[in-house]
MOPAC internal coordinates of N, CA, C and O (Angstrom, degrees):
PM7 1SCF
backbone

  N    0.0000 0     0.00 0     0.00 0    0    0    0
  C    1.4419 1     0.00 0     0.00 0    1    0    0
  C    1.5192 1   108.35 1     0.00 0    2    1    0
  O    1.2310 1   120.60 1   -42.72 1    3    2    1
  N    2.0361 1   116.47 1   137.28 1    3    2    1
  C    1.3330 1    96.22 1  -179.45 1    5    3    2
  C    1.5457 1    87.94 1  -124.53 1    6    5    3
  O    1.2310 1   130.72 1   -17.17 1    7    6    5
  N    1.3212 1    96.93 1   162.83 1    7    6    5
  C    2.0814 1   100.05 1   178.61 1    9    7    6
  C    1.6772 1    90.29 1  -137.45 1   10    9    7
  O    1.2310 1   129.36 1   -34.33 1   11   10    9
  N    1.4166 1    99.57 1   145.67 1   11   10    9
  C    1.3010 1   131.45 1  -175.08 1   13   11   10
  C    1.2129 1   117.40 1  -111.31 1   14   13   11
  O    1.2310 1   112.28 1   -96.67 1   15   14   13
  N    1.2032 1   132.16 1    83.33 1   15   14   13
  C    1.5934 1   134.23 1   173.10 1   17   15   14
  C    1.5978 1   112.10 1   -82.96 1   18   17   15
  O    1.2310 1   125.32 1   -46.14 1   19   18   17
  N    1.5262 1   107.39 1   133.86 1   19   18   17
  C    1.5010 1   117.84 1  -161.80 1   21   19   18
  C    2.1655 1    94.84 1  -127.85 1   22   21   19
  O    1.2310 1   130.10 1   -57.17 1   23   22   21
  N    1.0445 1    98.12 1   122.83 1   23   22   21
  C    1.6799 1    98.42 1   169.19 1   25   23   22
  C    1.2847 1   107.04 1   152.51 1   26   25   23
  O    1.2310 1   116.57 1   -34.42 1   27   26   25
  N    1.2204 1   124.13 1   145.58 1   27   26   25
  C    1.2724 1   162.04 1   151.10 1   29   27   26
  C    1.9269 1    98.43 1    25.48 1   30   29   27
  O    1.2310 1   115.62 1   -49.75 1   31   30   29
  N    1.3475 1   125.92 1   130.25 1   31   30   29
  C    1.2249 1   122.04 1   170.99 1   33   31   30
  C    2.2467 1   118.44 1   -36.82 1   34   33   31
  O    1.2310 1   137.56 1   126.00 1   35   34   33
  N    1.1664 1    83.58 1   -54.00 1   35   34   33
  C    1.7048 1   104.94 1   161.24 1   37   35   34
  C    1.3844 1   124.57 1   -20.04 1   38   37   35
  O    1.2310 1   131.20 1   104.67 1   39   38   37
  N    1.4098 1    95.98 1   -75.33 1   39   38   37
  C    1.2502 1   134.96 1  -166.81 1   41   39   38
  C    1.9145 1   109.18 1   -84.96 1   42   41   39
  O    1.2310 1   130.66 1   165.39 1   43   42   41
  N    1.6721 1    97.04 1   -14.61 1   43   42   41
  C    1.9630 1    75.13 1   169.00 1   45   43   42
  C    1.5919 1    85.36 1  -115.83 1   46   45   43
  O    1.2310 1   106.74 1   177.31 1   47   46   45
  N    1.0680 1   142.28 1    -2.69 1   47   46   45
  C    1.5745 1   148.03 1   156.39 1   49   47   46
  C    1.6761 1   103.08 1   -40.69 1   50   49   47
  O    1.2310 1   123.31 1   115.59 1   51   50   49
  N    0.9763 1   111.26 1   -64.41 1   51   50   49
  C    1.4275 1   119.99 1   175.47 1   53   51   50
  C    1.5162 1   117.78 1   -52.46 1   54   53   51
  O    1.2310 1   137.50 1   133.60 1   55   54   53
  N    1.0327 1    83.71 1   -46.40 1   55   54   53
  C    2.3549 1    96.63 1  -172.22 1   57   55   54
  C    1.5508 1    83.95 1   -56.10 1   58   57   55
  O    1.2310 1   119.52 1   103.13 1   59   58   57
  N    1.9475 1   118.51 1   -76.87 1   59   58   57
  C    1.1544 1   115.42 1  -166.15 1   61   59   58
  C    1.6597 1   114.96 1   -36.69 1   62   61   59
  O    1.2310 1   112.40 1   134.84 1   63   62   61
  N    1.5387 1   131.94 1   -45.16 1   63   62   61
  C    1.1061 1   128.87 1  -167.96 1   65   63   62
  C    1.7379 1   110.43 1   -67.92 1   66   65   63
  O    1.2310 1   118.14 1   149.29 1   67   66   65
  N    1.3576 1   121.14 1   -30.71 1   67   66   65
  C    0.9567 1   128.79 1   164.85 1   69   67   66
  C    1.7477 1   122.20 1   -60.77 1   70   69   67
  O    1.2310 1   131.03 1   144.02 1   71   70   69
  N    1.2199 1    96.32 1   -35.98 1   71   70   69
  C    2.1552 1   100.06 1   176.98 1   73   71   70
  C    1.5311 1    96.18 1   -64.95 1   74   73   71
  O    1.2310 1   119.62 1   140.38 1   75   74   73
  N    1.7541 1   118.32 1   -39.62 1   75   74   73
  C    1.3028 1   110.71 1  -169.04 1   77   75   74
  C    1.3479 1   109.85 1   -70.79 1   78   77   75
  O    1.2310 1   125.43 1   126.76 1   79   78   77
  N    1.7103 1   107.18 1   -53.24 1   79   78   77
  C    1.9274 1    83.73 1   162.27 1   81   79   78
  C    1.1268 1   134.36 1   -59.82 1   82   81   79
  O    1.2310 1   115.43 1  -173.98 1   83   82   81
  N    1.4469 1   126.28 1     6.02 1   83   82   81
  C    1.7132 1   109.06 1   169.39 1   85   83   82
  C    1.4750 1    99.80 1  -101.20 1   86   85   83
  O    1.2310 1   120.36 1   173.21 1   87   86   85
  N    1.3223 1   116.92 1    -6.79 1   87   86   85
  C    1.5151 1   114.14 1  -172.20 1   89   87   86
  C    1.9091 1   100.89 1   -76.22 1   90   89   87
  O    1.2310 1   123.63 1   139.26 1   91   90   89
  N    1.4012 1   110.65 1   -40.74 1   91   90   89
  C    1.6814 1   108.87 1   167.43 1   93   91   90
  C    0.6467 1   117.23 1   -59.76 1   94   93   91
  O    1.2310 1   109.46 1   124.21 1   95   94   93
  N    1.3856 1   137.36 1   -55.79 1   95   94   93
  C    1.5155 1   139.50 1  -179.46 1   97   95   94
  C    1.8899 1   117.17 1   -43.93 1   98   97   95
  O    1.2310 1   127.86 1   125.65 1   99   98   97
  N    1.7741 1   102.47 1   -54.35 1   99   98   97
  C    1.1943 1   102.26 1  -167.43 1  101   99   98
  C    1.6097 1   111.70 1  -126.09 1  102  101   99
  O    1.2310 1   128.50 1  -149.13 1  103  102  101
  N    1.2166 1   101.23 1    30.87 1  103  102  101
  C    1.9203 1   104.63 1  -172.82 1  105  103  102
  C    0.8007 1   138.04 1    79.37 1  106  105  103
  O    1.2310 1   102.85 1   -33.18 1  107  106  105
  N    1.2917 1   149.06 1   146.82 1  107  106  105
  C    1.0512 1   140.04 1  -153.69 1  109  107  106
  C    1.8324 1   109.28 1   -90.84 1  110  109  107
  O    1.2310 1   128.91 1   142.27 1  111  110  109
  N    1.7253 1   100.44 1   -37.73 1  111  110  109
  C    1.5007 1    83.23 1   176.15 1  113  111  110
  C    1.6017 1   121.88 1  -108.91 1  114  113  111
  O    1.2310 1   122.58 1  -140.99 1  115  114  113
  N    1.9310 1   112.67 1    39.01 1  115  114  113
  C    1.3417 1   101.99 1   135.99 1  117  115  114
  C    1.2458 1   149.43 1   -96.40 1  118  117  115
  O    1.2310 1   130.86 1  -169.73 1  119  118  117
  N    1.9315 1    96.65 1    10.27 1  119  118  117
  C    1.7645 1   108.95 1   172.35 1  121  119  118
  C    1.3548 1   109.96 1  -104.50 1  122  121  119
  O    1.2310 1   124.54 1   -18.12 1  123  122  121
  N    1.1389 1   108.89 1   161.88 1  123  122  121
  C    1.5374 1   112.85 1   151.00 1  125  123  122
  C    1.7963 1   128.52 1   -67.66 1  126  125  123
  O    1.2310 1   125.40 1   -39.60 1  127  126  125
  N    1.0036 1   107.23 1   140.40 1  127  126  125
  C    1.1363 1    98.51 1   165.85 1  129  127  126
  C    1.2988 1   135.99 1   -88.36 1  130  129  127
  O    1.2310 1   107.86 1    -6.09 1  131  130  129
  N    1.2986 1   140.27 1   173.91 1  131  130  129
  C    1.4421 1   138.69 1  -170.33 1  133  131  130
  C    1.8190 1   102.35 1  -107.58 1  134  133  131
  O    1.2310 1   121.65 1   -74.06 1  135  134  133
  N    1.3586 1   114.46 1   105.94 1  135  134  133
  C    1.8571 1   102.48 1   169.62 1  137  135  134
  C    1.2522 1   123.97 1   -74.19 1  138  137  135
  O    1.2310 1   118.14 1   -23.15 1  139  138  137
  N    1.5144 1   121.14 1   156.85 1  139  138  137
  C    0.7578 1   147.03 1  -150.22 1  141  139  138
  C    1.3184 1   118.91 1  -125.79 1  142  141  139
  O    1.2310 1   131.32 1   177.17 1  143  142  141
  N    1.5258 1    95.76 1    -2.83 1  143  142  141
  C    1.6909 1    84.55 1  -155.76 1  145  143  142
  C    1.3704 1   115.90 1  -131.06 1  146  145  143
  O    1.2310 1   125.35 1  -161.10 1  147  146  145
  N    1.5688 1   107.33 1    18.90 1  147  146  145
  C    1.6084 1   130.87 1  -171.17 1  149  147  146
  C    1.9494 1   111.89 1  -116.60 1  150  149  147
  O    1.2310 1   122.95 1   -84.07 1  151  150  149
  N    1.1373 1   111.95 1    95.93 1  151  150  149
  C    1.5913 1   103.57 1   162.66 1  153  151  150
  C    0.9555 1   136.11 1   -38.73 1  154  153  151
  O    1.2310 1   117.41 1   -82.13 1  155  154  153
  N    1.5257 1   122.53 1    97.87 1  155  154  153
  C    1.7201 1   132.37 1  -176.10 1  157  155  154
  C    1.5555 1   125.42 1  -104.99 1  158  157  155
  O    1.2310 1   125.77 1  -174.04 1  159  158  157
  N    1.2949 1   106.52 1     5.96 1  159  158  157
  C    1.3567 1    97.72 1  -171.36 1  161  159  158
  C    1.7274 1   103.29 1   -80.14 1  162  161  159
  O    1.2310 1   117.38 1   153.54 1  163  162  161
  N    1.0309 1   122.59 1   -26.46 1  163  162  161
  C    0.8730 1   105.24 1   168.57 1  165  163  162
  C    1.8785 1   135.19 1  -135.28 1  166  165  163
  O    1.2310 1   133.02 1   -64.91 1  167  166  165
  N    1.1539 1    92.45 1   115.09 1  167  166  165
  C    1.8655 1   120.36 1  -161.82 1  169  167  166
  C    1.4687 1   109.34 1  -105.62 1  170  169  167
  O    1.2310 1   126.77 1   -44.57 1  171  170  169
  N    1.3636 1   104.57 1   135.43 1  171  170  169
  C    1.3512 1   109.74 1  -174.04 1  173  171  170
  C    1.5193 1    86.50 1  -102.71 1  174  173  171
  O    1.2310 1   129.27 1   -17.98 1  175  174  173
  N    2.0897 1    99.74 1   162.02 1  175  174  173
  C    1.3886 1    96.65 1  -176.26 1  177  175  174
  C    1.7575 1    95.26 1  -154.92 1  178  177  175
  O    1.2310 1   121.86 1     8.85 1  179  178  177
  N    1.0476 1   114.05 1  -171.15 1  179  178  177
  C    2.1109 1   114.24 1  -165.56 1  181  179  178
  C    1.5490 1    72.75 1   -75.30 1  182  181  179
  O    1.2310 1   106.37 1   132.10 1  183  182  181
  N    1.2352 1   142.93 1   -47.90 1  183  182  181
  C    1.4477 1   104.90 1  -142.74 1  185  183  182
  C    2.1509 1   114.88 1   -90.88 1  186  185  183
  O    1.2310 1   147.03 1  -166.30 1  187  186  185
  N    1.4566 1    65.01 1    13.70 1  187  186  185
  C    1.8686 1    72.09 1   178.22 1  189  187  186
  C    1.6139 1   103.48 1  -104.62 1  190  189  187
  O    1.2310 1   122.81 1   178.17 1  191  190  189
  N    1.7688 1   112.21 1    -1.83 1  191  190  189
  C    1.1281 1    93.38 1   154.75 1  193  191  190
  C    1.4544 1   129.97 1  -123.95 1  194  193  191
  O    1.2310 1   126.72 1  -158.98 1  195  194  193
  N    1.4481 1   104.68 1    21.02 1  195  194  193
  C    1.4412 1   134.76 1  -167.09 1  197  195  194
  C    1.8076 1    90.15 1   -98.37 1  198  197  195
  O    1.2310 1   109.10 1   156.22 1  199  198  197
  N    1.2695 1   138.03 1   -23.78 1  199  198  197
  C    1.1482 1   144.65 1  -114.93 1  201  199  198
  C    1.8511 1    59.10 1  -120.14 1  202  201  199
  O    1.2310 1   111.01 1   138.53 1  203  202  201
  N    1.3458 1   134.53 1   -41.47 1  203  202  201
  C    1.6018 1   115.93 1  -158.23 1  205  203  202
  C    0.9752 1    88.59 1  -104.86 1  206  205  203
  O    1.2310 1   117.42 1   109.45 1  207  206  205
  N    1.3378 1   122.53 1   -70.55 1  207  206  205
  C    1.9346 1   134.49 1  -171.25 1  209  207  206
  C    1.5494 1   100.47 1   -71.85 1  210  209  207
  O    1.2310 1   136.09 1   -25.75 1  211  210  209
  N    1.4760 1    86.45 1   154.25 1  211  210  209
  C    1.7170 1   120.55 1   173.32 1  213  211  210
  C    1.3947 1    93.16 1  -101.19 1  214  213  211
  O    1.2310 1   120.68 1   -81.78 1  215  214  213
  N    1.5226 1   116.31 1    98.22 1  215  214  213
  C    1.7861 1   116.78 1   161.13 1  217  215  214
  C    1.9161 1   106.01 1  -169.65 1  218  217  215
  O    1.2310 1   128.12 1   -14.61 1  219  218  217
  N    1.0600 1   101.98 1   165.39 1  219  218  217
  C    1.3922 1   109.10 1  -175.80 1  221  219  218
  C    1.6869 1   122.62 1   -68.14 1  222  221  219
  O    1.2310 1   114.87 1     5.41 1  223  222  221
  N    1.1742 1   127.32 1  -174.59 1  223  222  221
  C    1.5159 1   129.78 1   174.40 1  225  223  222
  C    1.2607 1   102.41 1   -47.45 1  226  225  223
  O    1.2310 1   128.41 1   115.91 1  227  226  225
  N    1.3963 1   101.40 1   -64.09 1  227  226  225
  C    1.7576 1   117.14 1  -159.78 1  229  227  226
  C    1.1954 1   114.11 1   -38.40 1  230  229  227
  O    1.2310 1   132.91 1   123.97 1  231  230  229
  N    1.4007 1    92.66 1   -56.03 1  231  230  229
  C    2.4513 1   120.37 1  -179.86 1  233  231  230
  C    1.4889 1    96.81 1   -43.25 1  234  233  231
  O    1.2310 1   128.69 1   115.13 1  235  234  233
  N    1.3923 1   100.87 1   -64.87 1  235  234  233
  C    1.4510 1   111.84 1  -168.02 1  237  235  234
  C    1.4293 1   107.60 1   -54.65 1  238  237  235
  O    1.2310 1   108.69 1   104.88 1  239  238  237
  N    1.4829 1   138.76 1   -75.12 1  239  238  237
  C    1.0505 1   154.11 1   153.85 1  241  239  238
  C    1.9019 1   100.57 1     7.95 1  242  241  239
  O    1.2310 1   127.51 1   115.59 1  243  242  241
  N    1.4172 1   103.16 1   -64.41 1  243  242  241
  C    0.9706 1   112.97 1  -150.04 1  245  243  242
  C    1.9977 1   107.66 1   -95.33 1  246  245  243
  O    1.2310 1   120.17 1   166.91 1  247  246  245
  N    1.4957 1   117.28 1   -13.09 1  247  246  245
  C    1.3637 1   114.37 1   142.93 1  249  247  246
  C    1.2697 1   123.02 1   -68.46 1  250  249  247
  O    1.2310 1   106.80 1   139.80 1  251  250  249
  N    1.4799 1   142.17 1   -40.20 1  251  250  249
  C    1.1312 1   141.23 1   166.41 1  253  251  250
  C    1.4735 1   114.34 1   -54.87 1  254  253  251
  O    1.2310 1   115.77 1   133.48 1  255  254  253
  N    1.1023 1   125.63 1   -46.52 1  255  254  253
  C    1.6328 1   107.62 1   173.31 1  257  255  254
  C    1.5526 1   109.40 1   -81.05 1  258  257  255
  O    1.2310 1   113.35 1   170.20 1  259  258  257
  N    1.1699 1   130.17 1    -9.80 1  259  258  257
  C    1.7468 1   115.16 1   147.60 1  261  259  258
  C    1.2225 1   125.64 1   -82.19 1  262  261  259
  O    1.2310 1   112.87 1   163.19 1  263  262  261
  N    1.3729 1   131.07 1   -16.81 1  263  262  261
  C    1.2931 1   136.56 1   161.22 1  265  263  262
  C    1.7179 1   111.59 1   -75.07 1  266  265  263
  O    1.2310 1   115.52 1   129.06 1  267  266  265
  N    1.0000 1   126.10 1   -50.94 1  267  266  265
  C    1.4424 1   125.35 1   163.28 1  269  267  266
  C    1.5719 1   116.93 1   -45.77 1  270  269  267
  O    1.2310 1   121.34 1   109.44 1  271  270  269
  N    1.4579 1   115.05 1   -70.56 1  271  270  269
  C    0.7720 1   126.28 1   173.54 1  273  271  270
  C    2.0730 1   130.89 1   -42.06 1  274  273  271
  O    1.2310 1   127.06 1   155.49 1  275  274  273
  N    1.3133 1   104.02 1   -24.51 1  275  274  273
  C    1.2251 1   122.41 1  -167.26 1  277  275  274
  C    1.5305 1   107.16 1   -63.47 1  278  277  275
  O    1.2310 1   119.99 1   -27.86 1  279  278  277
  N    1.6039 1   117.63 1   152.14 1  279  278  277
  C    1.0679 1   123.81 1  -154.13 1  281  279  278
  C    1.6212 1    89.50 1   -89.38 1  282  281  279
  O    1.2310 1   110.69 1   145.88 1  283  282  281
  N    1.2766 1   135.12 1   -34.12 1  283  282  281
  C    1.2989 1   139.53 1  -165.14 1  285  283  282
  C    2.0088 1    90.30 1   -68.43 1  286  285  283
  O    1.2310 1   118.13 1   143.99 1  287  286  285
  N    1.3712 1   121.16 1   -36.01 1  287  286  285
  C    1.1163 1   111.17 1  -160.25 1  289  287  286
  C    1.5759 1   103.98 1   -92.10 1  290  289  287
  O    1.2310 1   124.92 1   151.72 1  291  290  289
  N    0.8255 1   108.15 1   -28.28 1  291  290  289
  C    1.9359 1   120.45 1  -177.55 1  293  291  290
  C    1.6187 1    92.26 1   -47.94 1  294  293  291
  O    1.2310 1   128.16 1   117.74 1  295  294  293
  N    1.9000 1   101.89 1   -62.26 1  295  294  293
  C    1.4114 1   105.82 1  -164.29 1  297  295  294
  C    1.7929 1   108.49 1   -48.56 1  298  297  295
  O    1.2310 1   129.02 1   129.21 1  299  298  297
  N    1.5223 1   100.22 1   -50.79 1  299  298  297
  C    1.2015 1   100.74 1  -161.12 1  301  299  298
  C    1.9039 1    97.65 1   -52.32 1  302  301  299
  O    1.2310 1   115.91 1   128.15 1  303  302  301
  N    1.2271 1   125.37 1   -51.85 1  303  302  301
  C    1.6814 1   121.57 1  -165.78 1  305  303  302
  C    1.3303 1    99.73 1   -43.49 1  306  305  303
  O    1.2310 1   122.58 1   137.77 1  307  306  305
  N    1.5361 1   112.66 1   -42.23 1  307  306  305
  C    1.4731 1   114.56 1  -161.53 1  309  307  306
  C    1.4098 1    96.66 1   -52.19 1  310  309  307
  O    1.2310 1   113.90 1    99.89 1  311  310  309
  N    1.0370 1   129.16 1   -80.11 1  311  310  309
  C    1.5686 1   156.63 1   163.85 1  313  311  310
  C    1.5125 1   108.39 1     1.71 1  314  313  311
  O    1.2310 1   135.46 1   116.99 1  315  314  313
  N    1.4045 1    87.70 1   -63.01 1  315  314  313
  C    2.1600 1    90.29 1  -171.84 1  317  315  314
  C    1.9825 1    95.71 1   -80.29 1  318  317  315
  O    1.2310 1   121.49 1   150.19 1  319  318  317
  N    1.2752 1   114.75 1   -29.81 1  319  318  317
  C    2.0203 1    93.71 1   162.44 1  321  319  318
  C    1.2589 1   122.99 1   -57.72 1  322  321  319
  O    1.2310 1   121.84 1   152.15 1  323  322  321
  N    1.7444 1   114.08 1   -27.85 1  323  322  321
  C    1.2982 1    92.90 1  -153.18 1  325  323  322
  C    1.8438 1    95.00 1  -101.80 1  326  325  323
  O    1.2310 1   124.31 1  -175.70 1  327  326  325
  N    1.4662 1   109.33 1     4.30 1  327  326  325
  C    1.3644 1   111.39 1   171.90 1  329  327  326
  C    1.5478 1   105.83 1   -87.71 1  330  329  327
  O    1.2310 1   118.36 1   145.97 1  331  330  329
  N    1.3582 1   120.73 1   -34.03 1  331  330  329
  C    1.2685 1   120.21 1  -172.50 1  333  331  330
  C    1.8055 1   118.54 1   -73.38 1  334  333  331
  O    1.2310 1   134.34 1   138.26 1  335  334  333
  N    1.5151 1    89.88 1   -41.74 1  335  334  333
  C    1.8485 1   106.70 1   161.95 1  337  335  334
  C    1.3634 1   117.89 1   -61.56 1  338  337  335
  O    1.2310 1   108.21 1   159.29 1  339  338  337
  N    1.4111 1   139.64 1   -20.71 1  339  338  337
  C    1.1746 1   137.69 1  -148.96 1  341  339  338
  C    2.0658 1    82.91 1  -117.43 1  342  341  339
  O    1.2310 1   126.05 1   150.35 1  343  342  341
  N    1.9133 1   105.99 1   -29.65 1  343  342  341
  C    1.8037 1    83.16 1  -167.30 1  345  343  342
  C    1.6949 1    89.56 1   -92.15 1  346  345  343
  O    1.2310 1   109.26 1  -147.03 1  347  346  345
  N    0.9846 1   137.73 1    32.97 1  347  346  345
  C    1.6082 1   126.78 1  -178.46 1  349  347  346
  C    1.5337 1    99.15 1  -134.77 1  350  349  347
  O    1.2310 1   125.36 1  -168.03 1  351  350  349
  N    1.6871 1   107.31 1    11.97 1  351  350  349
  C    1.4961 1   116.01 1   167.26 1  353  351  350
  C    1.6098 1   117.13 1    49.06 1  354  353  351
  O    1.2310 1   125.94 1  -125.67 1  355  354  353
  N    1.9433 1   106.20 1    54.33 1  355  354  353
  C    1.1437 1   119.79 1  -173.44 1  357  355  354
  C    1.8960 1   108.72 1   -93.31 1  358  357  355
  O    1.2310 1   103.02 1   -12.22 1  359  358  357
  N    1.0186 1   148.77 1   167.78 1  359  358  357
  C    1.3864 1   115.26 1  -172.70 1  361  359  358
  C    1.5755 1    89.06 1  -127.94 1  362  361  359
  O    1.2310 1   126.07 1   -40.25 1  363  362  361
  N    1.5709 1   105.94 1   139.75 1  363  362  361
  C    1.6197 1   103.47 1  -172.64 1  365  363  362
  C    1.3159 1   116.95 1   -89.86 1  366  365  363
  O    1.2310 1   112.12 1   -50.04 1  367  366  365
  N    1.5446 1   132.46 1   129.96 1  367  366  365
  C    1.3657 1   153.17 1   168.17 1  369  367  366
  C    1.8119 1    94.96 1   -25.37 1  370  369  367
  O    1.2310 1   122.58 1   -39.55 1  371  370  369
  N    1.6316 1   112.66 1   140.45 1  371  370  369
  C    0.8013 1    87.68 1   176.09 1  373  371  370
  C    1.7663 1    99.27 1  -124.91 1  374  373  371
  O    1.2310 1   120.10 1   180.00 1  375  374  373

């Protein structure tokens, strides 16, 4: 199961401080933890494609994971990292 908390830097500052107090209380490995290590700000969702097309969740649901998924689009991500890594003078693995 994954959960998505959306709000204010503040306001998930707080949530996190709160997992850490349940993590003292009850250990560390009977919670979940919160990651860290996945880019979320920005998520596509049905109504960003409901927002053009006339079709249901499912439709929608189900263009976004072929549009995500698509080989034309993979390339392109590849593309804008390795332009964005290369202008912040990151040095690539070889």
């Amino acid at each position: 199961m994954k959960l998505i908390f959306e709000g204010t830097q503040e306001q998930l500052a707080l949530l996190d401080a709160e997992f850490e107090m349940l993590k003292i209380e009850h250990g560390d490995n009977k919670l979940p933890r919160l990651r860290e290590d996945y880019q979320t700000e920005n998520l596509w969702c049905v109504a960003d494609v409901q927002h053009t097309y006339d079709c249901t969740d499912e439709e929608a649901l189900e263009v976004l994971e072929q549009a995500l998924t698509n080989e034309a689009t993979m390339e392109q991500i590849w593309f804008a990292l390795d332009f964005h890594a290369e202008d912040n003078e990151l040095t690539k693995k070889q």
